[in-house]
N, C-alpha and C positions, 0 to 999 in steps of 0.2 A: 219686861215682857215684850217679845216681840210682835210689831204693828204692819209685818208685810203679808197684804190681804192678797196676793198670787200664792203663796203658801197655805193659806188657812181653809180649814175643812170647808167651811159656810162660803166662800166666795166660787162662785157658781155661772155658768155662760147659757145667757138664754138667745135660742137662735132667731128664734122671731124678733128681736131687737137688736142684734147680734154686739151682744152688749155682755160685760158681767156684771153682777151686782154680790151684795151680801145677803144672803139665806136667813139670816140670823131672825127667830120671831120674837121682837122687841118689845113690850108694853110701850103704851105712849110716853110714860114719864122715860125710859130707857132710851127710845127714839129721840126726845129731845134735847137728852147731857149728849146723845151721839152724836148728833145734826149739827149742835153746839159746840162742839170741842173741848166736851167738857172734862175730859179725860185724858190724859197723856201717853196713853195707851189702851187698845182695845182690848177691856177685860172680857169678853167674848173669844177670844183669840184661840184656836185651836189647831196645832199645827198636822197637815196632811199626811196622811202615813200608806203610799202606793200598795206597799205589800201588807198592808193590817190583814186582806182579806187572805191573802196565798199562806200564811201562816195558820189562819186554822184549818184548815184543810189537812 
């Protein structure tokens, strides 16, 4: 599974902090194996797709 968070739907650019972060809404215990590293990859990962929306139309 790929973990490049520039591709993934949830990673997101807030301009007031002119920052990205991840979207993702995480319960606490999910927040913490993530914080953690507790994973070898981001099973939240969803990869960006530009034209999903031009396609139903």
């Amino acid at each position: 599974m790929a973990t490049n968070c520039e591709e993934c739907v949830y990673y997101n650019y807030d301009e007031e902090t002119d920052s990205y972060f991840c979207d993702v809404d995480l319960d606490e215990d999910e927040m913490e194996r993530f914080l953690r590293g507790g994973t070898q990859s981001c099973p939240f990962y969803h990869r960006g797709d530009d034209y999903q929306t031009a396609r139903h139309q």
